[in-house]
VEXZAGU-376068 format. One record per residue (C-alpha): x, y, z; residue in one letter; chain. Coordinates in Angstrom, 1 decimal. Layout:
% residues N
+--------+--------+--------+------+-----+
:     c1 :     c2 :     c3 : type : mol :
+--------+--------+--------+------+-----+
:      X :      Y :      Z :    A :   A :
...
+--------+--------+--------+------+-----+
END
This chain:
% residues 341
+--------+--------+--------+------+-----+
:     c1 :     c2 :     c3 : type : mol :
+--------+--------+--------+------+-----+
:  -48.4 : -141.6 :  -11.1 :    X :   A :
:  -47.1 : -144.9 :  -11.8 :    X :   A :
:  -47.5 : -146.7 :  -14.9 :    X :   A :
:  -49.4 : -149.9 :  -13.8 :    X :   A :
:  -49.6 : -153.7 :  -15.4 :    X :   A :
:  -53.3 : -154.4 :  -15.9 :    X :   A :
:  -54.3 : -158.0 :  -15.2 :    X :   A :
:  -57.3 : -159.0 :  -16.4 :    X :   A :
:  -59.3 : -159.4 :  -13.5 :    X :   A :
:  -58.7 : -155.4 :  -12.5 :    X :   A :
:  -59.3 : -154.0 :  -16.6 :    X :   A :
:  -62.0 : -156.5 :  -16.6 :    X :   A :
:  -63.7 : -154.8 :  -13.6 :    X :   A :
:  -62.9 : -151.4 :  -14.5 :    X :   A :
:  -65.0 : -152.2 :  -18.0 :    X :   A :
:  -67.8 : -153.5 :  -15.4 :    X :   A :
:  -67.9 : -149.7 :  -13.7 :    X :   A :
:  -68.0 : -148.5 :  -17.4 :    X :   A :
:  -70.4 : -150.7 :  -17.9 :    X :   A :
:  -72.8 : -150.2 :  -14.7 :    X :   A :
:  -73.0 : -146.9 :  -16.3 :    X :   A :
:  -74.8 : -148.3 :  -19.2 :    X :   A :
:  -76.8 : -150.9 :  -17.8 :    X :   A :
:  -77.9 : -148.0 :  -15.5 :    X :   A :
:  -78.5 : -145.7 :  -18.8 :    X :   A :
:  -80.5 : -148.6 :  -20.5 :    X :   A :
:  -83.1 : -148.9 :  -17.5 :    X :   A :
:  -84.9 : -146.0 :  -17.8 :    X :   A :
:  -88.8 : -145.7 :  -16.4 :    X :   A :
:  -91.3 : -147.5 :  -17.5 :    X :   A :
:  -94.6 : -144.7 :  -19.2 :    X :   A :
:  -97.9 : -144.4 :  -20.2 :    X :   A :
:  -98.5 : -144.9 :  -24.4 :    X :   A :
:  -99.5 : -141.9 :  -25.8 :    X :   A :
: -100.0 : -140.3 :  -21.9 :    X :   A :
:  -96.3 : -139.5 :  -22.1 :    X :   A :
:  -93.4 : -138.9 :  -23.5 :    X :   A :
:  -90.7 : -141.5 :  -23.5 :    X :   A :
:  -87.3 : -140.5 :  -21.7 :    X :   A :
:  -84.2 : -141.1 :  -21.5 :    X :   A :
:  -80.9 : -140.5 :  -19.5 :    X :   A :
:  -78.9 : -137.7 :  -20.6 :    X :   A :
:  -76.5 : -137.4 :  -17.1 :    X :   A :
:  -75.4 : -139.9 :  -14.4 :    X :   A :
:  -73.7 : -137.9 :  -10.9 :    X :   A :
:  -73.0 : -139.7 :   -8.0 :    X :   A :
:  -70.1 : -142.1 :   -6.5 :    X :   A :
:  -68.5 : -145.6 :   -7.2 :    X :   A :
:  -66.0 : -146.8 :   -3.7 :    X :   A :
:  -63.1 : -148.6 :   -4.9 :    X :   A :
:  -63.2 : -150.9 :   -2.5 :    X :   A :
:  -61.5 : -154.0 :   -3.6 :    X :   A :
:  -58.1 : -154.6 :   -5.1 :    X :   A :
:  -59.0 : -155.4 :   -8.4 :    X :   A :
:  -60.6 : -152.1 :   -9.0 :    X :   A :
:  -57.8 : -149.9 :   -7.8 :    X :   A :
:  -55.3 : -151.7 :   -9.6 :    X :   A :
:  -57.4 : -151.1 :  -12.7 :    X :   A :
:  -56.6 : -147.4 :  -12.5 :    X :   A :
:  -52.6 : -148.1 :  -12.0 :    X :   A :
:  -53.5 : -147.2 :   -8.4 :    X :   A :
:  -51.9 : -150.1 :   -7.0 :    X :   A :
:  -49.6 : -147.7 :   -4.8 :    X :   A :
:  -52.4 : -146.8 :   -2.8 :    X :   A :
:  -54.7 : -148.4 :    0.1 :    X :   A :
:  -58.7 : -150.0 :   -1.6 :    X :   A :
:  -61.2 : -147.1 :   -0.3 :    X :   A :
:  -60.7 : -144.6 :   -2.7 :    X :   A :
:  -64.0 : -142.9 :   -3.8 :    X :   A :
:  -64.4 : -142.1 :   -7.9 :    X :   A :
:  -66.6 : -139.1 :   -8.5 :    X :   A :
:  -68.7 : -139.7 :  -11.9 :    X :   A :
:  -70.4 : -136.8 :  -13.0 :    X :   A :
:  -70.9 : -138.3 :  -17.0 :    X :   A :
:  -73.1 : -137.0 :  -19.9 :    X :   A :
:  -75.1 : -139.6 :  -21.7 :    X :   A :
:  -76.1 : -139.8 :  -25.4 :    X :   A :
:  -77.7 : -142.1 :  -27.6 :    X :   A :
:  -75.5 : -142.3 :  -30.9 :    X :   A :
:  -75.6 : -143.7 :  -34.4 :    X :   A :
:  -72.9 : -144.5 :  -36.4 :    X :   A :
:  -72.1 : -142.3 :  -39.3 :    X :   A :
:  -70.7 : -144.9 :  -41.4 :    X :   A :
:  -73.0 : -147.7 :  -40.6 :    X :   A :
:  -76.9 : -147.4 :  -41.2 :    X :   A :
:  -77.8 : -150.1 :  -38.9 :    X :   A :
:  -75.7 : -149.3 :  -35.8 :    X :   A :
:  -77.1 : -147.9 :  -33.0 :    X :   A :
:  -75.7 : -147.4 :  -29.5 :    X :   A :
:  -74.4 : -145.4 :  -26.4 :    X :   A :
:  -71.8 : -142.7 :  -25.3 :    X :   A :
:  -70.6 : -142.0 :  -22.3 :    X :   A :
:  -68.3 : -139.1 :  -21.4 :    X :   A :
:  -67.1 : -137.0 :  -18.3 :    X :   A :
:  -64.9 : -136.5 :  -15.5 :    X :   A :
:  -64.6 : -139.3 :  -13.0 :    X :   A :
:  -61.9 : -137.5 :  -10.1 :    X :   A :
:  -60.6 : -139.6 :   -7.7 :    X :   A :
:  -60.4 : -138.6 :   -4.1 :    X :   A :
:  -59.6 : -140.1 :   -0.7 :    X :   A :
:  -56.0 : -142.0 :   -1.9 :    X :   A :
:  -54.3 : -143.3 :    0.9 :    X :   A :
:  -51.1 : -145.2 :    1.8 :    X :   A :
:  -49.4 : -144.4 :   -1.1 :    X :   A :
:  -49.7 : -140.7 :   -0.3 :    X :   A :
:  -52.9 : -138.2 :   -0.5 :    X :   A :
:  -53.9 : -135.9 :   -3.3 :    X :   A :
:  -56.5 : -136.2 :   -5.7 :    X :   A :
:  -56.7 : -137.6 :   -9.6 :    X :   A :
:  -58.5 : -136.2 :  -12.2 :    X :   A :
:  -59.6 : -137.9 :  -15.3 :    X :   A :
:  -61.9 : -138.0 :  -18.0 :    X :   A :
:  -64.1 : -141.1 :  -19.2 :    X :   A :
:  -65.6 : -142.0 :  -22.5 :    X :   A :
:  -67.5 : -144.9 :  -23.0 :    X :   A :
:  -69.0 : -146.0 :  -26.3 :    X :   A :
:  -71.4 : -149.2 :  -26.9 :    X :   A :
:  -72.6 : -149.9 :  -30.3 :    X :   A :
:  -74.1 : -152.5 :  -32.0 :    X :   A :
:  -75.0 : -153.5 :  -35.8 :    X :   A :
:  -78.7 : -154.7 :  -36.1 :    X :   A :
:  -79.1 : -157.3 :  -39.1 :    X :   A :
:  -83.2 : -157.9 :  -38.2 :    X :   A :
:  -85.7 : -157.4 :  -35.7 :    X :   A :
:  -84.3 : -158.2 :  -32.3 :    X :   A :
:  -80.9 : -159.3 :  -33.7 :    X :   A :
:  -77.4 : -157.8 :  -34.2 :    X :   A :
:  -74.4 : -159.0 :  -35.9 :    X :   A :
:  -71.3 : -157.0 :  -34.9 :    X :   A :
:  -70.9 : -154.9 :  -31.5 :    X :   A :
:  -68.4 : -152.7 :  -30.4 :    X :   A :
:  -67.0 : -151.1 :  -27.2 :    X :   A :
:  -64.6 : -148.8 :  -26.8 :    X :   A :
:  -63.3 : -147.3 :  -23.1 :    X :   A :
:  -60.8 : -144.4 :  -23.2 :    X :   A :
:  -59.3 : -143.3 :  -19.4 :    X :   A :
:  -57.4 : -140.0 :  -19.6 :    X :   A :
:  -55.6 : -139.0 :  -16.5 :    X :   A :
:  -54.3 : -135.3 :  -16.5 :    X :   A :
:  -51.0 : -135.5 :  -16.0 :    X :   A :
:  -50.7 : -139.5 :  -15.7 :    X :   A :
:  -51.2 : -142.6 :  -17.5 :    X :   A :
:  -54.1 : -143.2 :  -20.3 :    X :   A :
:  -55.3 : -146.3 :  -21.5 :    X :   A :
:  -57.6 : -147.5 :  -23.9 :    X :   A :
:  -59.7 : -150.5 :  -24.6 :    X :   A :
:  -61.1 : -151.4 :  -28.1 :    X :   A :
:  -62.9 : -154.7 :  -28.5 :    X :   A :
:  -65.0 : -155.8 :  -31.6 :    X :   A :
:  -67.3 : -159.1 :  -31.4 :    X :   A :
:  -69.0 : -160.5 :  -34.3 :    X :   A :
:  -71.7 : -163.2 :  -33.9 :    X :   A :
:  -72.4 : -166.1 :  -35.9 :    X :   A :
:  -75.7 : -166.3 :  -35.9 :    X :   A :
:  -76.7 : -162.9 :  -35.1 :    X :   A :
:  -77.1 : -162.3 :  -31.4 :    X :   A :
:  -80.8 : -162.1 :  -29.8 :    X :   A :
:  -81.9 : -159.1 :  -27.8 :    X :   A :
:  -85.3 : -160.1 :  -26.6 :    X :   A :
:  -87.4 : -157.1 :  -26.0 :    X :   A :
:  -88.9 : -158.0 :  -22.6 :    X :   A :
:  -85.4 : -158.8 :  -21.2 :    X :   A :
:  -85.3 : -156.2 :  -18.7 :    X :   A :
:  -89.4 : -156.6 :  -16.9 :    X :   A :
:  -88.7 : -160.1 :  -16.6 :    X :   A :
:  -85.3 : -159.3 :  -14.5 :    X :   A :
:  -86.5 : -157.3 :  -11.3 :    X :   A :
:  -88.9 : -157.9 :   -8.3 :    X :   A :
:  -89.8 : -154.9 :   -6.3 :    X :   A :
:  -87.2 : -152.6 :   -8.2 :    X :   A :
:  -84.3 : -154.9 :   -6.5 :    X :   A :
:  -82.2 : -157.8 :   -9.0 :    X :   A :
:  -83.2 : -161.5 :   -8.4 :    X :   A :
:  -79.7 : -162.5 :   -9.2 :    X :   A :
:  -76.2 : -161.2 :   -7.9 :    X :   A :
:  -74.5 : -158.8 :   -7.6 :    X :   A :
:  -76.9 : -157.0 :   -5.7 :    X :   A :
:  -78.4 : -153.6 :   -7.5 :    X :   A :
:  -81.3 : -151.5 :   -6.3 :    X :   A :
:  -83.0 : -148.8 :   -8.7 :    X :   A :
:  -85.6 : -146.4 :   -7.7 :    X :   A :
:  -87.3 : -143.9 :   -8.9 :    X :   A :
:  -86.6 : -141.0 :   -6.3 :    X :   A :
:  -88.4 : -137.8 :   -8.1 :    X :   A :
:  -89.9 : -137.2 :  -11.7 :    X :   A :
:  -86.8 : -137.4 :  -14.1 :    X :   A :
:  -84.6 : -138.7 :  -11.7 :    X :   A :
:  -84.0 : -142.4 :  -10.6 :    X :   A :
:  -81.3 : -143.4 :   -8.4 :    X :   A :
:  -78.8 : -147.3 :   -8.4 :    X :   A :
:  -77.0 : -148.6 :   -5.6 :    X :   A :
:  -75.1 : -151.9 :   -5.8 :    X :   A :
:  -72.1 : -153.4 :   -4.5 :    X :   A :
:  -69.0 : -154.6 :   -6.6 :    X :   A :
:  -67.9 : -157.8 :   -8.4 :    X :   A :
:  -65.8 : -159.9 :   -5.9 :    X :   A :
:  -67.3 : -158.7 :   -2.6 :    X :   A :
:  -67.2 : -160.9 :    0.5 :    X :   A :
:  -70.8 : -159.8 :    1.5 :    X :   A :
:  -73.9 : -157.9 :   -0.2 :    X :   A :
:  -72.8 : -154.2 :    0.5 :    X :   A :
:  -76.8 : -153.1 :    0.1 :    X :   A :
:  -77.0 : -154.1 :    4.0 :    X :   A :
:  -74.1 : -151.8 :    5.0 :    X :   A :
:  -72.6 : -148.9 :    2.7 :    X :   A :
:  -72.9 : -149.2 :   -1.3 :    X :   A :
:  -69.8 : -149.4 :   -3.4 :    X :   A :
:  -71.8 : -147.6 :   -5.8 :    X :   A :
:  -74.6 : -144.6 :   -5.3 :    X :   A :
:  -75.6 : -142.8 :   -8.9 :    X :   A :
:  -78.8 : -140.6 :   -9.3 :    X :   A :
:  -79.7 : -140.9 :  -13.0 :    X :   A :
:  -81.7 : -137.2 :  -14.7 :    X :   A :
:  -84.2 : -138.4 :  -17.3 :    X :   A :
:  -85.3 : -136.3 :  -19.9 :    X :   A :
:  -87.6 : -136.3 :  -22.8 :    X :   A :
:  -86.0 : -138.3 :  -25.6 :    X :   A :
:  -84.1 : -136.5 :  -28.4 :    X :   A :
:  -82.9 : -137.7 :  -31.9 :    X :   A :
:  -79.4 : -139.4 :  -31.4 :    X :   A :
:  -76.1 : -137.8 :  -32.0 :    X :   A :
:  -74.0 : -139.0 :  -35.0 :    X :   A :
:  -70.7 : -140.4 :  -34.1 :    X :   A :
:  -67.5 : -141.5 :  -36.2 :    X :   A :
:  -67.6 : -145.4 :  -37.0 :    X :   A :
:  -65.5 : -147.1 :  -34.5 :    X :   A :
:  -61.8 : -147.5 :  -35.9 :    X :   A :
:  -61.4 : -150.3 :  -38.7 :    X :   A :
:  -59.6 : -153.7 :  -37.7 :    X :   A :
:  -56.9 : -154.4 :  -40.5 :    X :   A :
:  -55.4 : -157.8 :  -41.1 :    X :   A :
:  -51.9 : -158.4 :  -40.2 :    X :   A :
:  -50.3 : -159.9 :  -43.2 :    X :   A :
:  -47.0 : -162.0 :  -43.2 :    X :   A :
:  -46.7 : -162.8 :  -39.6 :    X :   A :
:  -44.7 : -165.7 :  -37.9 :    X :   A :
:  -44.1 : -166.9 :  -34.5 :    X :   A :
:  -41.1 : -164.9 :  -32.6 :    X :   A :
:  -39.4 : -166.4 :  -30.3 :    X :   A :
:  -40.3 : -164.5 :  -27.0 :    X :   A :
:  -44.2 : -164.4 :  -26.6 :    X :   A :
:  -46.5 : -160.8 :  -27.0 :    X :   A :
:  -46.7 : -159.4 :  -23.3 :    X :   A :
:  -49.1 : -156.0 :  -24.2 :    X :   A :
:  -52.0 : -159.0 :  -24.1 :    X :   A :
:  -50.7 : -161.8 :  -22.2 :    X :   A :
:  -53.1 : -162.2 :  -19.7 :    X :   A :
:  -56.1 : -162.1 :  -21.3 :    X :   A :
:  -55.1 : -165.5 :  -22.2 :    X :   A :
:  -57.0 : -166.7 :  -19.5 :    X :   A :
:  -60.4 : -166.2 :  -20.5 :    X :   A :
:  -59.5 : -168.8 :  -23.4 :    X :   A :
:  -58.9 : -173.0 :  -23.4 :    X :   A :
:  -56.0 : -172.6 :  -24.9 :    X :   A :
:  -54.5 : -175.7 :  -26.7 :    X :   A :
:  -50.9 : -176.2 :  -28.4 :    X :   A :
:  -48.7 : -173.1 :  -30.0 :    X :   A :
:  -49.6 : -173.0 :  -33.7 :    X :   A :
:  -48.1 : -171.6 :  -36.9 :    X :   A :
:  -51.0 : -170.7 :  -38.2 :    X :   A :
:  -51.0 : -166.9 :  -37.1 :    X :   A :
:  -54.3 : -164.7 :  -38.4 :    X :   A :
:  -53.7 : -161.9 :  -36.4 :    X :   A :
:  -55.5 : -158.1 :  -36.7 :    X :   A :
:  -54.8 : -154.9 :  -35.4 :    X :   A :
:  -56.2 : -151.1 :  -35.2 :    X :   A :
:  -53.9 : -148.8 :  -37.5 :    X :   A :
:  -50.8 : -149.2 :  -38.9 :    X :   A :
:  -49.7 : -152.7 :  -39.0 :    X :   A :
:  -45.9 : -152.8 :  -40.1 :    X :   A :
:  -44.5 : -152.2 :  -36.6 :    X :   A :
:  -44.7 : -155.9 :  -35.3 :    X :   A :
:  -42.6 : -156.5 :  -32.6 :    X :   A :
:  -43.9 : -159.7 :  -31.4 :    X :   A :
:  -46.6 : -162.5 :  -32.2 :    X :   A :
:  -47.6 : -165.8 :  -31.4 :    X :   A :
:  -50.5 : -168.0 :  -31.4 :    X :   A :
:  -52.4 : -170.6 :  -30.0 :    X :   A :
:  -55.0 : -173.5 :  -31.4 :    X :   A :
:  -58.3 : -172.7 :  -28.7 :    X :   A :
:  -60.7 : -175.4 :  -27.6 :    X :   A :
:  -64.6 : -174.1 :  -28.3 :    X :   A :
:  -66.7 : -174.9 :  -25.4 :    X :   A :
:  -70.5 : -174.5 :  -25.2 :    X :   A :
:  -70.0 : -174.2 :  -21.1 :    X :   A :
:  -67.9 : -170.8 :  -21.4 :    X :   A :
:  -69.0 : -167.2 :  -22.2 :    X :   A :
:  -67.0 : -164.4 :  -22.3 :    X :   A :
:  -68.4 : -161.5 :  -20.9 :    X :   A :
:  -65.4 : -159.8 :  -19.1 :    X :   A :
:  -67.6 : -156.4 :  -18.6 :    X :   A :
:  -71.0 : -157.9 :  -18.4 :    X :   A :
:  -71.6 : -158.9 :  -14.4 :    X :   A :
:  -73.7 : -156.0 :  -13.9 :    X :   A :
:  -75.6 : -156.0 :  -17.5 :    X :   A :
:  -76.8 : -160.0 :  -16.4 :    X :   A :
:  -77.7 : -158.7 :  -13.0 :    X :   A :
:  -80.2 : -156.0 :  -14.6 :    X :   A :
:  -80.8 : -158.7 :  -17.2 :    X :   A :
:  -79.8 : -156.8 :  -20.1 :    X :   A :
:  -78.0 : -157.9 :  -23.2 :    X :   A :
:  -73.9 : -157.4 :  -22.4 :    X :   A :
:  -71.1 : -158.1 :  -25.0 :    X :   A :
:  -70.8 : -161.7 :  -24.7 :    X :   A :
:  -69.4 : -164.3 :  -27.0 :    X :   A :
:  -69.2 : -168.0 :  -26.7 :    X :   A :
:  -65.8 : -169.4 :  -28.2 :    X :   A :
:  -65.8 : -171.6 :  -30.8 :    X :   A :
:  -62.8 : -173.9 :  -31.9 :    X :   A :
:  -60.0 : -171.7 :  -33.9 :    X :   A :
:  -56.7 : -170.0 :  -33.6 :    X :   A :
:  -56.1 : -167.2 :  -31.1 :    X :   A :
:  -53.5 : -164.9 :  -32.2 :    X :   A :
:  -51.7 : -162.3 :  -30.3 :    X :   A :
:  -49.7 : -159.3 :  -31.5 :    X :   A :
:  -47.6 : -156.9 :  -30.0 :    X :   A :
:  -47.0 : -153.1 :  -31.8 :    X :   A :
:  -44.9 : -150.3 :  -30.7 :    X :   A :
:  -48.1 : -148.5 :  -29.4 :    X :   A :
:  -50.6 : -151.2 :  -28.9 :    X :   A :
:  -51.5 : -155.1 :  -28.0 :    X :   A :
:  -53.8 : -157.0 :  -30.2 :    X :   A :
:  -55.5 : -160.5 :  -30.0 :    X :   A :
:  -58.1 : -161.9 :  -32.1 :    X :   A :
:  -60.1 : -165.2 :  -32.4 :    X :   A :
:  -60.3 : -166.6 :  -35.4 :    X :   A :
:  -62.8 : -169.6 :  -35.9 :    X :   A :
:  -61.8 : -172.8 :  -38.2 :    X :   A :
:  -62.9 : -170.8 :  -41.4 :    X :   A :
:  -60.4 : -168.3 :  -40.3 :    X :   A :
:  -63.5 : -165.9 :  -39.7 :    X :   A :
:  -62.6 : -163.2 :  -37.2 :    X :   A :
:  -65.2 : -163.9 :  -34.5 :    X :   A :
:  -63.7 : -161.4 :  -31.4 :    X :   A :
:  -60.8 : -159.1 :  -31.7 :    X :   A :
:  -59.3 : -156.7 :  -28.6 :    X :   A :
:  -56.7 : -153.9 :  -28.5 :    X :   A :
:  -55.1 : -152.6 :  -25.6 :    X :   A :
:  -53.2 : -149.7 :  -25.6 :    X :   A :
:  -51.1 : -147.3 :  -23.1 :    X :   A :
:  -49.3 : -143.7 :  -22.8 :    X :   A :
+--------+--------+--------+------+-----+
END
């Protein structure tokens, strides 16, 4: 298969369909104190229709004609960190096949998905650091991987009636449109539609069909910490710009080119091939949520950061892009690494 670009818009909704699969986990049903037991999801089966642009081009399947159909059959855990006492989150992992490629041939694309969500609780209701990690491994084809870490200053709110207050009638009051209901006694099924359509698909056929299996809740699994972010020392501006994470330039005011470069990266560090940074412009009118369209819609908590004035720094590695945002006190504040095989 074709090793594919990624813009922004097409990674940014493939983390969305990652992320559907979470807000979908997070749901759950609502029980009885004491009169049961509380569940959770432990598998999500069903199908997502690629049917725009942006979302086939986020699997390198920009050969091919939009329509393709992605066959999730995923196992869900929830996870603690083993090297963090206060982190708590969600993997996702599975096969996600493709089927139904056309205009760029026929056949069929297997892969595996793993998702991870974790977040670092500082209080009550409040988290300081978050993670998410997304791993796509094609048998035979072209992998990528997506590491992002956000830290919030102050500490992030997750209110804890978030999710009652967001749904009338099982249905979302705000786009894009998602349905969930309860179909049998451990089981609970989501239809929606996908960022960027024309119309609300509900009406007509849904981009997305997933049955959810409850089960009684278990003690969480213990996963490795997510990989450490290590400065960059020594860098200076090159005179061709990083390309590995170009585009995500966009989600950023960026001002002027500056020589102040605080870049970090994921592993090793001496294998810089190309850097550059930029002086950003905090505004209180944007957010950057580049997987969290379906997360508002269910009105759950999504990672999503609101810039604040600093430096944004990108670096390119023989086997990764990285770009971080550092604020005025040259505190890390996001930082995102993109890499391909």
């Amino acid at each position: 298969m074709k090793v594919a670009k990624h813009s922004i818009s097409s990674i940014a909704e493939w983390l969305v369909l990652g992320l559907v699969l979470l807000a979908t986990m997070s749901v759950g049903i609502e029980t009885e104190p004491v009169v049961q037991d509380e569940l959770e999801v432990t598998n999500l089966s069903g199908t997502i229709t690629l049917a725009t642009r942006a979302s086939m081009d986020a699997l390198g399947l920009d050969d091919f004609d939009k329509g393709a159909t992605a066959n999730v059959n995923v196992d869900v855990q929830n996870v603690v960190s083993s090297d963090c006492v206060n982190c708590t989150g969600i993997l996702i992992q599975g096969p996600v096949n493709i089927t139904e490629l056309t205009g760029g041939g026929s056949g069929r694309i297997e892969a595996n998905i793993e998702v991870v969500h974790l977040r670092e609780y500082v209080g009550e209701g409040l988290f300081e650091r978050e993670w998410f990690t997304l791993h796509w491994d094609v048998t035979g084809g072209d992998d990528f991987s997506w590491e992002i870490m956000i830290v919030h200053t102050p500490p992030a709110w997750m209110p804890d009636n978030r999710l009652n207050a967001g749904f009338l009638d099982n249905e979302s009051r705000t786009g894009p449109w998602i349905l969930i209901d309860t179909i049998l006694e451990g089981a609970q099924n989501v239809q929606g539609c996908l960022p960027d359509r024309s119309m609300p698909c509900l009406a007509t056929s849904p981009d997305i069909d997933l049955t959810s299996t409850l089960e009684v809740a278990k003690e969480p699994a213990t996963i490795p910490h997510p990989n450490e972010w290590i400065q960059v020392n020594n860098l200076s501006n090159v005179s061709q710009s990083p390309e590995k994470t170009e585009q995500i330039r966009d989600i950023l005011e960026l001002g002027e080119a500056s020589e102040r470069l605080h870049g970090w990266c994921i592993g090793e560090t001496d294998s810089v091939t190309q850097a550059a940074a930029w002086s950003v412009i905090g505004s209180s009118q944007t957010a950057i949520a580049p997987m969290g369209i379906y997360i508002e819609a269910l009105t759950l908590p999504s990672a999503s950061f609101t810039p604040t004035s600093g430096t944004w720094t990108e670096v390119d590695l023989e086997e990764r892009g990285c770009a971080t945002l550092v604020d005025e006190g040259q505190n890390m504040r996001m930082a995102i690494s993109i890499s391909e095989s």
